[in-house]
C-alpha positions, -999 to +999 in steps of 0.1 A: +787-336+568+783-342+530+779-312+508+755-289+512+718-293+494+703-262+482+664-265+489+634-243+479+608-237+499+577-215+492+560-212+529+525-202+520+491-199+542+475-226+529+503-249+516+538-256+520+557-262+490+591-274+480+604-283+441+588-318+443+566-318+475+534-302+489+513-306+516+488-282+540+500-262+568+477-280+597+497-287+626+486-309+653+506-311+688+504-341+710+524-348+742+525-389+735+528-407+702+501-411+680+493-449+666+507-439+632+542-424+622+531-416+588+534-377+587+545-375+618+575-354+634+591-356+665+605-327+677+619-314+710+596-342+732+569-336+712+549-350+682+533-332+654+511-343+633+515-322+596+492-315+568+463-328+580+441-298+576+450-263+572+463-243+605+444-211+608+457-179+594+486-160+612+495-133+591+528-133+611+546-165+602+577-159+633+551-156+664+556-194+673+573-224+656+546-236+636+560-222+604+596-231+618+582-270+621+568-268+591+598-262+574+616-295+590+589-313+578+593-298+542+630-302+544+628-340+554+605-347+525+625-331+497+657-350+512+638-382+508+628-374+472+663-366+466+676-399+481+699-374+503+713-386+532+691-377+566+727-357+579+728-330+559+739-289+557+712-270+542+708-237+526+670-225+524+660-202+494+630-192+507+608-158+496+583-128+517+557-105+493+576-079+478+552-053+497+569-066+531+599-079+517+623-048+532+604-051+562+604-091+577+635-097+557+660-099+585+629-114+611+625-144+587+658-146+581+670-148+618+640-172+625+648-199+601+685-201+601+685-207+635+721-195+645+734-227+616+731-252+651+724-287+641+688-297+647+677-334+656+643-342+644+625-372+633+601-374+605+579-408+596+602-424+621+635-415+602+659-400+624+673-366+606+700-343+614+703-308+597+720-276+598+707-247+578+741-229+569+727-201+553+692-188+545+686-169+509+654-149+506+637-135+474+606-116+468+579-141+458+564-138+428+587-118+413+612-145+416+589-173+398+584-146+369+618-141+361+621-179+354+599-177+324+619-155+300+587-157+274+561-143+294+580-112+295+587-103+261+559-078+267+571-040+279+547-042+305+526-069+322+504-077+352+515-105+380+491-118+400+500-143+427+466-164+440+478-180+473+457-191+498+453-157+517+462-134+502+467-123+461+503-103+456+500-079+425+525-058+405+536-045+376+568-056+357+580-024+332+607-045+309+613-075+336+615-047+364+589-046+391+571-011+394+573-013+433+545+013+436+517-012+422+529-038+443+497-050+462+487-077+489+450-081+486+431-103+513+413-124+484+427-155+483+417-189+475+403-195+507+382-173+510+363-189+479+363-216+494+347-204+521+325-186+507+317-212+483+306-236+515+285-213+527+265-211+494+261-251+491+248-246+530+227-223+520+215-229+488+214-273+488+214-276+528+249-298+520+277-295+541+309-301+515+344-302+526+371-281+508+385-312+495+355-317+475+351-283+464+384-281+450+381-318+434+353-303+416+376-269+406+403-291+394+374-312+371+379-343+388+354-373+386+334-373+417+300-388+426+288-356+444+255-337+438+255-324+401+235-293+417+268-289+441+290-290+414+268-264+397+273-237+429+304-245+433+314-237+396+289-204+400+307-198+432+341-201+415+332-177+385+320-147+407+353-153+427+373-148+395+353-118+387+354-102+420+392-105+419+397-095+383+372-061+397+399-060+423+427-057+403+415-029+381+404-012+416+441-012+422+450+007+389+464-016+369+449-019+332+436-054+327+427-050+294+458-033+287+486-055+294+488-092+302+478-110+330+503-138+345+484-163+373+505-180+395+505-197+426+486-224+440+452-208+432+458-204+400+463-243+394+433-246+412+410-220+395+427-227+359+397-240+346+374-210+357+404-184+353+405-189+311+366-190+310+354-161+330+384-137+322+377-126+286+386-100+269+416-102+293+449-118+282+453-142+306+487-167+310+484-193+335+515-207+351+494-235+374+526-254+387+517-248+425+559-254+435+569-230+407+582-205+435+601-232+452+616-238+419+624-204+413+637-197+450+666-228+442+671-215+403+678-178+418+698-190+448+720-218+424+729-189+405+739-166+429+760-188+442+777-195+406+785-161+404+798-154+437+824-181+431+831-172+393 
């Protein structure tokens, strides 16, 4: 095999995200081949069809191979990016909530690497051939923060991670985490979604998808109902201030310090995030792979230094 790639992946609820890809964590099984090969992966006998909706929530992420399939599917389409040949040695940077991180460290671990055996899959009808060498594992969040050196200039700030199920606070005292703030609140982005579907039902007697709703979050151009868009937008801003009511709930001070939004929700509530969260000091960082990023930058240099 060639040299080993390095390749970040940020396994989240709602998405799965590498440096360059992204795409939902729906997982649909079928004993016989479907008609079209186009996100397709074969696996084992079986085909799976990926990222056609979102799968629904397991909290644990080793109780089956879902998460595990997922990840071959993410692997084969950062390879393809890359131009990297389809036989390749991997090493996964990959990251767990710093509340849990102690705890499922050595489970996840163990589940992805897979005791480094090759593993024959195909993807879009490419055949691939990998084997993850070695798996490195970093606390989310915390990782992506430490990659923007100006946001932490501050003696003290607030992180807030939006992901689709859950939001992952704490507090960084000079670039340090304050490990007894760290919290995992249940108020993720899809539960405004949610919520926000049930108020068009209710409210218009419409029946929007969450592809719409989150069209109309990111201010895209759309020819739905202009009294949709309104309870969407509503629905969006009560959302923000039910999780900025959270927050403070938790004891952290957010007038005091700054706030840094990350994660997948944050791109998608950037809009209604610097508009409803005055007199807060809000900083955005909206780039939905920006912990895959930071799971490779971490794990490069690691490596650098354990062969200086």
């Amino acid at each position: 095999m060639n040299e080993s790639v390095l390749i970040g992946i940020d396994h989240g609820y709602a998405a799965m995200k590498t440096a360059h890809c992204s795409f939902p964590t729906g997982l649909e099984v079928f004993d016989h081949k479907p008609f079209s090969e186009d996100h397709l992966l074969e696996y084992d006998g079986k085909f799976y069809l990926v990222g056609n909706h979102r799968q629904p929530l397991q909290k644990d992420k080793t109780a089956d191979d879902n998460c595990f399939l997922m990840t071959l599917a993410a692997i084969a389409l950062e390879l393809e990016y890359r131009k990297a040949p389809a036989t390749a040695s991997v090493i996964l940077a990959a990251g767990l909530p710093l509340t849990s991180f102690g705890r499922e460290r050595k489970s996840f671990f163990t589940y992805l690497c897979r005791g480094n055996h090759p593993i024959s899959f195909r993807w879009a009808g490419r055949p691939y051939s990998i084997t993850i060498l070695n798996v490195v594992l970093f606390p989310q969040g915390y990782a992506a923060a430490l990659t923007q050196p100006d946001l932490l200039r501050e003696p003290s700030v607030i992180l807030a991670d939006i992901g689709g199920w859950t939001v992952d606070l704490m507090r960084l005292d000079n670039r340090l985490p304050d490990v007894s703030t760290c919290r995992s609140l249940e108020l993720g982005v899809i539960r405004c979604v949610e919520q926000t579907q049930e108020q068009v039902r209710r409210k218009l007697g419409l029946s929007v998808t969450p592809a719409q709703i989150e069209s109309v979050l990111r201010g895209n151009p759309s020819g739905m109902d202009e009294d949709a868009k309104q309870v969407i937008q509503a629905e969006a801003d009560q959302y923000v201030r039910s999780l900025l009511s959270a927050i403070a709930e938790t004891g952290l001070d957010i007038h005091a310090m700054p706030i840094i939004f990350m994660g997948g929700g944050a791109g998608l509530l950037k809009r209604r995030l610097a508009s409803v969260s005055a007199p807060c000091q809000p900083f955005l960082l909206d780039d939905v792979s920006l912990n895959a990023k930071a799971f490779e930058q971490l794990a490069a240099q690691l490596a650098e230094r354990s062969h200086g």
